[in-house]
C-alpha positions as CSV (number, residue, x, y, z in Angstrom):
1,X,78.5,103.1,111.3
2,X,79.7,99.4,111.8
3,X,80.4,98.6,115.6
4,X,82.9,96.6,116.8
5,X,82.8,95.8,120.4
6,X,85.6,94.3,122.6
7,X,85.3,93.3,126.2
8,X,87.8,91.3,129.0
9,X,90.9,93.3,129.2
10,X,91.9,94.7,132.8
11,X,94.8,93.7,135.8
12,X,96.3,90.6,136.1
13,X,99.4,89.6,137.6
14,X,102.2,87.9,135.7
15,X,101.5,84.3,134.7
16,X,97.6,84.5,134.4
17,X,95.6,84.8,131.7
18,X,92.9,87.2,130.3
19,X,90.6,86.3,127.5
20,X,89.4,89.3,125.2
21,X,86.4,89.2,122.6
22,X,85.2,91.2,120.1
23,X,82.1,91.2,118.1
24,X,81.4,92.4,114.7
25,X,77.9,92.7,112.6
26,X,77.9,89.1,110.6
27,X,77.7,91.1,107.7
28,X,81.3,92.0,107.9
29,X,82.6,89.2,110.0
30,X,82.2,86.4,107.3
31,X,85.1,85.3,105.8
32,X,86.8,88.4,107.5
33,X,90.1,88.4,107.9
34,X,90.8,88.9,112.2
35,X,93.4,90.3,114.0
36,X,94.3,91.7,117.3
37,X,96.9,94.0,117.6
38,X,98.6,95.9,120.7
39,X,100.2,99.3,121.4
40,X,102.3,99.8,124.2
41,X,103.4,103.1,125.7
42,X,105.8,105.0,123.7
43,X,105.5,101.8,121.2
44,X,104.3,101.6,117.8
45,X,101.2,99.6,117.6
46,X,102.2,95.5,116.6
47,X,100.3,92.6,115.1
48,X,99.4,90.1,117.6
49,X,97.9,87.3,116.2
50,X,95.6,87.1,113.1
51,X,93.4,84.6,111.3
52,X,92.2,84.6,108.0
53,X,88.8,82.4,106.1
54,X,90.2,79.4,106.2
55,X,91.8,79.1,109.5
56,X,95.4,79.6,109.3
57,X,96.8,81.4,111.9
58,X,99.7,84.1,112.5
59,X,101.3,84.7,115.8
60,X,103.9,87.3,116.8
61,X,107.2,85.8,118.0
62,X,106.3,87.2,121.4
63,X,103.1,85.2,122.1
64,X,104.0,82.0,120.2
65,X,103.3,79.2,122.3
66,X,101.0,81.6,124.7
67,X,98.2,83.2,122.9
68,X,95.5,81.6,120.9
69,X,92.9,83.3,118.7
70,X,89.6,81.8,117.7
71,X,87.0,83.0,116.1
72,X,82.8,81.9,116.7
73,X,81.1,82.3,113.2
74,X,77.7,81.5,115.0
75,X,78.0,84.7,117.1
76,X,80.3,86.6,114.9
77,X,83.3,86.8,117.2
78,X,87.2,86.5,117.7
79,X,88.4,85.9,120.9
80,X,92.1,86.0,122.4
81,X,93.1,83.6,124.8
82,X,96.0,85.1,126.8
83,X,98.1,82.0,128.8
84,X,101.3,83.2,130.9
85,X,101.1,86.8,130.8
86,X,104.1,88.8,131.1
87,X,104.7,92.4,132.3
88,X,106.1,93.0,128.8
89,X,102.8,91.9,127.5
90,X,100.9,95.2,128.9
91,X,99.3,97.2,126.2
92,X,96.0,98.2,125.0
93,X,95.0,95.7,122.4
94,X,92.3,96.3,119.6
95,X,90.6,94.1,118.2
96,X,90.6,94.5,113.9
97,X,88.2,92.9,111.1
98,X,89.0,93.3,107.6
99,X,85.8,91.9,105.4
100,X,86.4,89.4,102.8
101,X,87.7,91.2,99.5
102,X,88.1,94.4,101.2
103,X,91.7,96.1,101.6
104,X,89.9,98.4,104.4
105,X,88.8,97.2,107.9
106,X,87.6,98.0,110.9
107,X,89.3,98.9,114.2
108,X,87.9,98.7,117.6
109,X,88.1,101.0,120.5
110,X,90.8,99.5,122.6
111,X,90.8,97.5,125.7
112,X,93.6,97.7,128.5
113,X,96.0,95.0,129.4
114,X,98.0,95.3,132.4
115,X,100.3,92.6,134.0
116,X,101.7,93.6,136.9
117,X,101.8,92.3,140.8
């Protein structure tokens, strides 16, 4: 069973920032496609931002300009730097690798994001 564990979500109120993480067995994280997606209540779930091998990034309208992802390939993890929160930005966010040459990946639990004063 592959384990991917994220970690830093929680309260914060609007205009600060959050920094999630995730880490993934290096035997799946190399040259892994990474993504971080969000599901609000009542919402379907949304791609976030993403990253694939080479470095080129993807970010939803909504974050442009406010989220960053990164990724560590010495300790096999993808963070998300969160700038400016918004209220509209509460949601639980996972956290998703999908291994080089694979159509499959894998999801992690879910951590909470809440902006709100």
């Amino acid at each position: 069973q592959v384990q991917v564990a994220e970690s830093g979500g929680g309260l914060v109120q609007p205009g600060g920032s959050l920094r999630l993480s995730c880490a993934a067995p290096g035997s799946i994280f190399r040259l892994a496609v990474l993504g971080w997606y969000r599901q609000a209540p009542g919402k379907q779930r949304e791609l976030v931002a993403s990253m694939d091998s080479h470095g080129f990034t993807n970010y939803a309208d909504s974050v442009e300009g406010r989220f960053t992802i990164s990724r560590d390939n010495a300790k096999n993890t993808v963070v998300l730097q969160m700038n400016s929160l918004k209220p509209e930005d509460t949601a639980v966010y996972y956290c998703y690798i999908e291994p080089y040459g694979s159509s499959d990946g894998y999801w992690g639990q879910g951590t909470q994001v809440t902006v709100s004063s």
